[in-house]
BADRENBA-909154 format. One record per residue (C-alpha): residue number from 0; residue in one letter; x, y, z. Coordinates in steps of 0.05 Angstrom, whole numbers. Layout:
! BADRENBA-909154
+-----+-----+--------+--------+--------+
|   n | res |     xx |     yy |     zz |
+-----+-----+--------+--------+--------+
| NUM |   A |      X |      Y |      Z |
...
+-----+-----+--------+--------+--------+
***
This chain:
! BADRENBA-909154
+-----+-----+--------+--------+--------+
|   n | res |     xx |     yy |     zz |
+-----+-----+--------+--------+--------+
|   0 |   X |   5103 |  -1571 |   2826 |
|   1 |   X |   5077 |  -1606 |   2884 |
|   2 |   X |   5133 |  -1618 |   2945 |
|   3 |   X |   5149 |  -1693 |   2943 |
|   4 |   X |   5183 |  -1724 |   3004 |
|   5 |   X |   5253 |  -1752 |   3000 |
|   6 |   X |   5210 |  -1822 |   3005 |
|   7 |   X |   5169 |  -1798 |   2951 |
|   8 |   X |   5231 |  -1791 |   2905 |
|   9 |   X |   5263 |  -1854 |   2921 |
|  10 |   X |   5193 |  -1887 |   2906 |
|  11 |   X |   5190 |  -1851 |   2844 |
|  12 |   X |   5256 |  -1879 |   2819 |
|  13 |   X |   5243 |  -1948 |   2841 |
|  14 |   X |   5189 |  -1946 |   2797 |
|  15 |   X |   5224 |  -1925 |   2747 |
|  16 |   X |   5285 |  -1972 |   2748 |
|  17 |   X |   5227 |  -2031 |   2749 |
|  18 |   X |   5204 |  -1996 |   2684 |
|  19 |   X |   5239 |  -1988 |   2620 |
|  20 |   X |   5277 |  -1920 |   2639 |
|  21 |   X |   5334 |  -1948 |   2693 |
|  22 |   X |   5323 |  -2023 |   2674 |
|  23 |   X |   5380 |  -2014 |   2621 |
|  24 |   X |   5429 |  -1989 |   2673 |
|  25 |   X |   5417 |  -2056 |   2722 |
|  26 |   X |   5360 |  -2031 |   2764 |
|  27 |   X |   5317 |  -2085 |   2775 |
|  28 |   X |   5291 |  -2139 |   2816 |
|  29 |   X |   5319 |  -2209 |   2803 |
|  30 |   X |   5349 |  -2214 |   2739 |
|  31 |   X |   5334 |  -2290 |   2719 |
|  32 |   X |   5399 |  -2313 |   2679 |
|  33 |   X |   5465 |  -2306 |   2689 |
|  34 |   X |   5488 |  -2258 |   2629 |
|  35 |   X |   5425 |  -2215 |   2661 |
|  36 |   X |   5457 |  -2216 |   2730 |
|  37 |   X |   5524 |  -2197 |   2693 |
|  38 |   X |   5491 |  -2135 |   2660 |
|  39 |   X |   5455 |  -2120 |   2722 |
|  40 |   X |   5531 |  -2123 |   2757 |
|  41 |   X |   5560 |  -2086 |   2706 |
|  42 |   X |   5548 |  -2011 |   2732 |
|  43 |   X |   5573 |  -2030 |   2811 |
|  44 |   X |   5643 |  -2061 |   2775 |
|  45 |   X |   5644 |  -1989 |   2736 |
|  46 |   X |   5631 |  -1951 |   2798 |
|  47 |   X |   5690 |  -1997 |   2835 |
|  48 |   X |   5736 |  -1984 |   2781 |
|  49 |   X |   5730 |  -1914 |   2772 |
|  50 |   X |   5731 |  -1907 |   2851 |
|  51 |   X |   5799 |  -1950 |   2851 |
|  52 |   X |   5839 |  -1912 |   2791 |
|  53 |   X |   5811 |  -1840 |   2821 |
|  54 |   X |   5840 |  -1865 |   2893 |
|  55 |   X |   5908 |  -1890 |   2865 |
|  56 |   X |   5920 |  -1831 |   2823 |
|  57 |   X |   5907 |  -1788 |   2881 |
|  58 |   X |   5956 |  -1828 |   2912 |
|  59 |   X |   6009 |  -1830 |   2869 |
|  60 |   X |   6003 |  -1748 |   2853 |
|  61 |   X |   6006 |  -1742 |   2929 |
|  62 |   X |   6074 |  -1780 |   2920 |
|  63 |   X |   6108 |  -1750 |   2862 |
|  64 |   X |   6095 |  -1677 |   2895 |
|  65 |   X |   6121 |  -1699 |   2955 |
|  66 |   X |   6188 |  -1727 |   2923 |
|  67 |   X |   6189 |  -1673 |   2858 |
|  68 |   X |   6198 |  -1742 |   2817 |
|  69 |   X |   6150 |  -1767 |   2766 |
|  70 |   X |   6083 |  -1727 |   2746 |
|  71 |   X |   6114 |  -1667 |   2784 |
|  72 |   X |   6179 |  -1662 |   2741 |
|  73 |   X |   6120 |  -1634 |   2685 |
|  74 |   X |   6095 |  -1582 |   2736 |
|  75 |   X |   6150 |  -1521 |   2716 |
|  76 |   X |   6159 |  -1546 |   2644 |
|  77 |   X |   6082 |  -1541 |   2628 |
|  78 |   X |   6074 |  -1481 |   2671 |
|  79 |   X |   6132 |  -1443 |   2629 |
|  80 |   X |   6094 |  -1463 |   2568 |
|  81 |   X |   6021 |  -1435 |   2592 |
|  82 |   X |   6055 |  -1373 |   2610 |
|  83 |   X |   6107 |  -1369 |   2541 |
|  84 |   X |   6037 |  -1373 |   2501 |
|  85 |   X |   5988 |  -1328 |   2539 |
|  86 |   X |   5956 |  -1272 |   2492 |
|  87 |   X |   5895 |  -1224 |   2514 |
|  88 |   X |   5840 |  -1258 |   2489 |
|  89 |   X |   5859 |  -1323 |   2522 |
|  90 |   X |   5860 |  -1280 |   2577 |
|  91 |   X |   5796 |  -1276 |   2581 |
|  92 |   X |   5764 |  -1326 |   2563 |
|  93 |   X |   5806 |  -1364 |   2613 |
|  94 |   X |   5789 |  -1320 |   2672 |
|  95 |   X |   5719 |  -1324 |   2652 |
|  96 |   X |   5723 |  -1402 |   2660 |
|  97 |   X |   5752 |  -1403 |   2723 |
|  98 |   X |   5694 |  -1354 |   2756 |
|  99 |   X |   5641 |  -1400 |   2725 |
| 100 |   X |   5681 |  -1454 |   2762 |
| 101 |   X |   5691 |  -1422 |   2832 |
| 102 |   X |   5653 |  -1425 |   2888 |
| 103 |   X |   5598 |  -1375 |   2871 |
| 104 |   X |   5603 |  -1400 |   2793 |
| 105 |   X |   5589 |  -1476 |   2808 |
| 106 |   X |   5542 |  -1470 |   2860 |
| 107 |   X |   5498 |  -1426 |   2813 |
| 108 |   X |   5501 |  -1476 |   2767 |
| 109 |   X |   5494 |  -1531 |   2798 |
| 110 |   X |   5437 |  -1512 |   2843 |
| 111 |   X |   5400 |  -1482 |   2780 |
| 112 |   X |   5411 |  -1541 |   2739 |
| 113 |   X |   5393 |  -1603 |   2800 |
| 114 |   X |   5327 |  -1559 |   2812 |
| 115 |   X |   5308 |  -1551 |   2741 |
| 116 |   X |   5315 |  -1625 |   2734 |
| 117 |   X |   5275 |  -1631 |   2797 |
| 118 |   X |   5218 |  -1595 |   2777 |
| 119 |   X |   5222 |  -1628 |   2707 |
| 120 |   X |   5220 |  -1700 |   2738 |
| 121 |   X |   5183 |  -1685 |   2799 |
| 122 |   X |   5232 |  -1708 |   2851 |
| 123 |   X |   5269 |  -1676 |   2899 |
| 124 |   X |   5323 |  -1745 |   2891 |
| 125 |   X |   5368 |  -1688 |   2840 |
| 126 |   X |   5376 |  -1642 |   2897 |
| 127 |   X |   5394 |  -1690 |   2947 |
| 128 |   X |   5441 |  -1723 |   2915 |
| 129 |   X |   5486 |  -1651 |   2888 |
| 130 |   X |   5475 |  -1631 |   2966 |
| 131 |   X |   5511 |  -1702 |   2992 |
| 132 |   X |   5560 |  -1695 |   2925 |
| 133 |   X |   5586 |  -1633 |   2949 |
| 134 |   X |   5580 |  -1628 |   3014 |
| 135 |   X |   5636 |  -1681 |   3013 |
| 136 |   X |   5676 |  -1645 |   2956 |
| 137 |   X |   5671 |  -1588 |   3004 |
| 138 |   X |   5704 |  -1623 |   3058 |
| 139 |   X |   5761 |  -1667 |   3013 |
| 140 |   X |   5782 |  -1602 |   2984 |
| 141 |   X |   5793 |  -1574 |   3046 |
| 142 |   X |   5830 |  -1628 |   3077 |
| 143 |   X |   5875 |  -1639 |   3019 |
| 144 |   X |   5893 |  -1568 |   3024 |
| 145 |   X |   5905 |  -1576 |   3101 |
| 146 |   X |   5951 |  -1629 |   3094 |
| 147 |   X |   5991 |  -1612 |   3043 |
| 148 |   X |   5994 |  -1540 |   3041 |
| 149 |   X |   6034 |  -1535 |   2981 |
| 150 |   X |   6051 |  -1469 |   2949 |
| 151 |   X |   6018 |  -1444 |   2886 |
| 152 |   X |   6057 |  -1433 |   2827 |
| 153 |   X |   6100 |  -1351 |   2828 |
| 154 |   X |   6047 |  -1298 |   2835 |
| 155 |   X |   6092 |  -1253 |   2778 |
| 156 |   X |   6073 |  -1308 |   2732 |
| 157 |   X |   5995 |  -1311 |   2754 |
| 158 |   X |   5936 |  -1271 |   2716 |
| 159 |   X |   5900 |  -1237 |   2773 |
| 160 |   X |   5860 |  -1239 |   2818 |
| 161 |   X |   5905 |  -1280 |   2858 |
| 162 |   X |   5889 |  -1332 |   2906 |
| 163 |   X |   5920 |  -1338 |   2977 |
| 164 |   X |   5891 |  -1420 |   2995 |
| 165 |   X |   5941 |  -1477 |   2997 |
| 166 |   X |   5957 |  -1500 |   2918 |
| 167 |   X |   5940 |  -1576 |   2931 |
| 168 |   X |   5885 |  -1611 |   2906 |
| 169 |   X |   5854 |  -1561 |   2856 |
| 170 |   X |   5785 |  -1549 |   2885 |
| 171 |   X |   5752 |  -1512 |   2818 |
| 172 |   X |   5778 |  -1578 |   2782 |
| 173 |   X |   5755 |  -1624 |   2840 |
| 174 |   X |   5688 |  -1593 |   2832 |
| 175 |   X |   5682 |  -1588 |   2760 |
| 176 |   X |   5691 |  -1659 |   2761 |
| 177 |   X |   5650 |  -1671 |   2814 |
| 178 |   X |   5585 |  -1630 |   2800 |
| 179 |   X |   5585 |  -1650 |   2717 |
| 180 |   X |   5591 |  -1731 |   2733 |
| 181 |   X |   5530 |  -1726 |   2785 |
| 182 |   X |   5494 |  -1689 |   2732 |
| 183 |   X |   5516 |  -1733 |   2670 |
| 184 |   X |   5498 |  -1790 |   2723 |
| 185 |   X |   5427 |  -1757 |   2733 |
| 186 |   X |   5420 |  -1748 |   2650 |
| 187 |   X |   5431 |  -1827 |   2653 |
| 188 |   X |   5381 |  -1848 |   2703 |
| 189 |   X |   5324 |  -1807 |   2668 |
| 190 |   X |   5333 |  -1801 |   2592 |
| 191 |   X |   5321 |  -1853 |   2557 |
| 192 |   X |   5356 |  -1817 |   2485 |
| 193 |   X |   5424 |  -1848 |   2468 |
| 194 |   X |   5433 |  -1787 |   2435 |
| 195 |   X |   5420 |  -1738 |   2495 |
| 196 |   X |   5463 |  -1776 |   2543 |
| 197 |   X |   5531 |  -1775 |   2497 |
| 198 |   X |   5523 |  -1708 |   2475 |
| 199 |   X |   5519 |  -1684 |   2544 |
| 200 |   X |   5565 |  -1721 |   2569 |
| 201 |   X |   5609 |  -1698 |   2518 |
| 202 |   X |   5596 |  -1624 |   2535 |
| 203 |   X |   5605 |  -1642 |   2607 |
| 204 |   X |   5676 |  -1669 |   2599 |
| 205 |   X |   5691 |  -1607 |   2554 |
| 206 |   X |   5675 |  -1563 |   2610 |
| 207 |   X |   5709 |  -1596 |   2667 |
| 208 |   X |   5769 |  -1593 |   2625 |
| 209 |   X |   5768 |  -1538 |   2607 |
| 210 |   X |   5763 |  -1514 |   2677 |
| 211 |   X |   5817 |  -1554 |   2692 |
| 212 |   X |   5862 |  -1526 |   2638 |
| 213 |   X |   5844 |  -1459 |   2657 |
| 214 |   X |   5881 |  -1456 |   2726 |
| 215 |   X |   5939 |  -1487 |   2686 |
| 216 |   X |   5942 |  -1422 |   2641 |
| 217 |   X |   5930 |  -1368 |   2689 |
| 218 |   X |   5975 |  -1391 |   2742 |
| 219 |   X |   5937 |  -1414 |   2798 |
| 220 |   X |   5963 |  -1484 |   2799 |
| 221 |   X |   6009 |  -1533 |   2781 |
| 222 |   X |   5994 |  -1584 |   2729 |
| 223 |   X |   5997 |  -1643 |   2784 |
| 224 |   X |   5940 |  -1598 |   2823 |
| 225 |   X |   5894 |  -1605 |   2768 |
| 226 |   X |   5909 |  -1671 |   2760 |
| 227 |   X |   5898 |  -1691 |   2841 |
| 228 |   X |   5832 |  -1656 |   2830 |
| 229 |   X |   5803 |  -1680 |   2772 |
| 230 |   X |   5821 |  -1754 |   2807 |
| 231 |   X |   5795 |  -1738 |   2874 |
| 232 |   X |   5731 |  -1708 |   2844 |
| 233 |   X |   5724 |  -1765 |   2802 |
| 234 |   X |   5735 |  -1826 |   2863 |
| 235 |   X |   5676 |  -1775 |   2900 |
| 236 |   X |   5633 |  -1774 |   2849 |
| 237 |   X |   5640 |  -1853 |   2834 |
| 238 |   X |   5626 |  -1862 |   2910 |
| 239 |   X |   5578 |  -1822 |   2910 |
| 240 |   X |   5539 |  -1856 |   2846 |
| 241 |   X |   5554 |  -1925 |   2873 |
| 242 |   X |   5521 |  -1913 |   2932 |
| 243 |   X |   5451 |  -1885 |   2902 |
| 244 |   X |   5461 |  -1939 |   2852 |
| 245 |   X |   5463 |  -1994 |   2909 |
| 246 |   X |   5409 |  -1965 |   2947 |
| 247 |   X |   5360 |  -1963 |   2890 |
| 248 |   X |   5380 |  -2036 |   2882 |
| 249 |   X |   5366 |  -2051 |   2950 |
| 250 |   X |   5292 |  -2013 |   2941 |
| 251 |   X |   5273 |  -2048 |   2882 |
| 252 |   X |   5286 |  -2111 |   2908 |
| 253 |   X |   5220 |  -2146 |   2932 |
+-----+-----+--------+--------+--------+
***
């Protein structure tokens, strides 16, 4: 594979959203009626809507663990339960889910997965956009533990290895969520197959839930945790999606 600039790439996909591949997602120049401009709309609404719910149910998650009302009356209730139905071989296969979704886990597979699509499509945009994606996840997570410092749940009722970091957001949820959307977002932009882009988004939302459900059952966080990161990974990744979306409408504009 050749090394294609950053300019290169956005060219590329310019190109292609004037074309028939990104056309269908509202990638064009000047869309000449109005049910056209409404199509053409349709994915920035999306990307404002799924930015505004993952934002408000940050929010209100921040709340009810702050006051121990609402989704936080669930955390020791579901947490008993997880524990109550534990057996060996869920064990496992639980732990096993949470290292593919740690630090080392994720970044493995997200950096093999945004370069194989690079070299595939012959653009470095992939790369770019999982680096900006979670470089930001990187520094929400952090912050959210900062600030809240919130205790995980007992450590007699954890599987190990046991983890010391503040309980608040979940950050393998966060990133689950996070590092799947970008790449279901990427599967969008450049297949064309119906097909292809519902099965894999379909497998992608398996995964980050079952990532999610994962700390649940071995004890690493609190339900609301998993919830706070699965919505702050989400609002990211919807920010971050909107804004590549809106600049390659801004390129392919004459």
């Amino acid at each position: 594979m050749s090394t294609p600039t950053p300019e290169d790439a956005a060219d590329r996909e310019t190109a292609s959203a004037q074309g028939s591949g990104l056309a269908s997602h509202g990638v064009s120049g000047h869309p000449s009626t109005p049910t056209a401009r409404l199509v053409g709309a349709l994915p920035v609404i999306v990307g404002f809507i799924a930015l505004a719910i993952g934002v408000t149910v940050t929010q209100e998650t921040y709340e009810s663990v702050q006051s121990g009302r609402g989704a936080a009356a669930f955390d020791e209730p579901v947490q008993a339960w997880m524990v109550a139905h534990r057996t060996p071989w869920l064990d496992t296969v639980a732990t096993w889910f949470t290292h593919l979704g740690g630090k080392v886990g994720m970044t493995i597979l997200a950096t093999v997965t945004v370069v194989a699509l690079a070299r595939r499509w012959r653009t470095w945009s992939p790369v770019l956009i999982m680096l900006w994606a979670t470089a930001g996840s990187l520094t929400l997570t952090t912050l959210g533990k900062t600030l809240t410092a919130r205790a995980r749940p007992p450590a007699a009722q954890a599987v190990p290895p046991l983890e010391t970091s503040a309980s608040f957001p979940s950050g393998h949820t966060l990133n689950a969520v996070l590092v799947t959307s970008i790449i279901g977002y990427l599967v969008l932009l450049h297949v064309r197959s119906r097909r292809v882009q519902v099965l894999t988004w379909c497998g992608l939302a398996l995964f980050a839930t079952l990532i999610g459900l994962s700390r649940i059952y071995l004890g690493h966080h609190w339900l609301t945790d998993v919830i706070a990161g699965a919505a702050v990974g989400g609002a990211w990744a919807a920010a971050v999606i909107l804004g590549h979306h809106l600049y390659l409408r801004l390129r392919a504009d004459p």
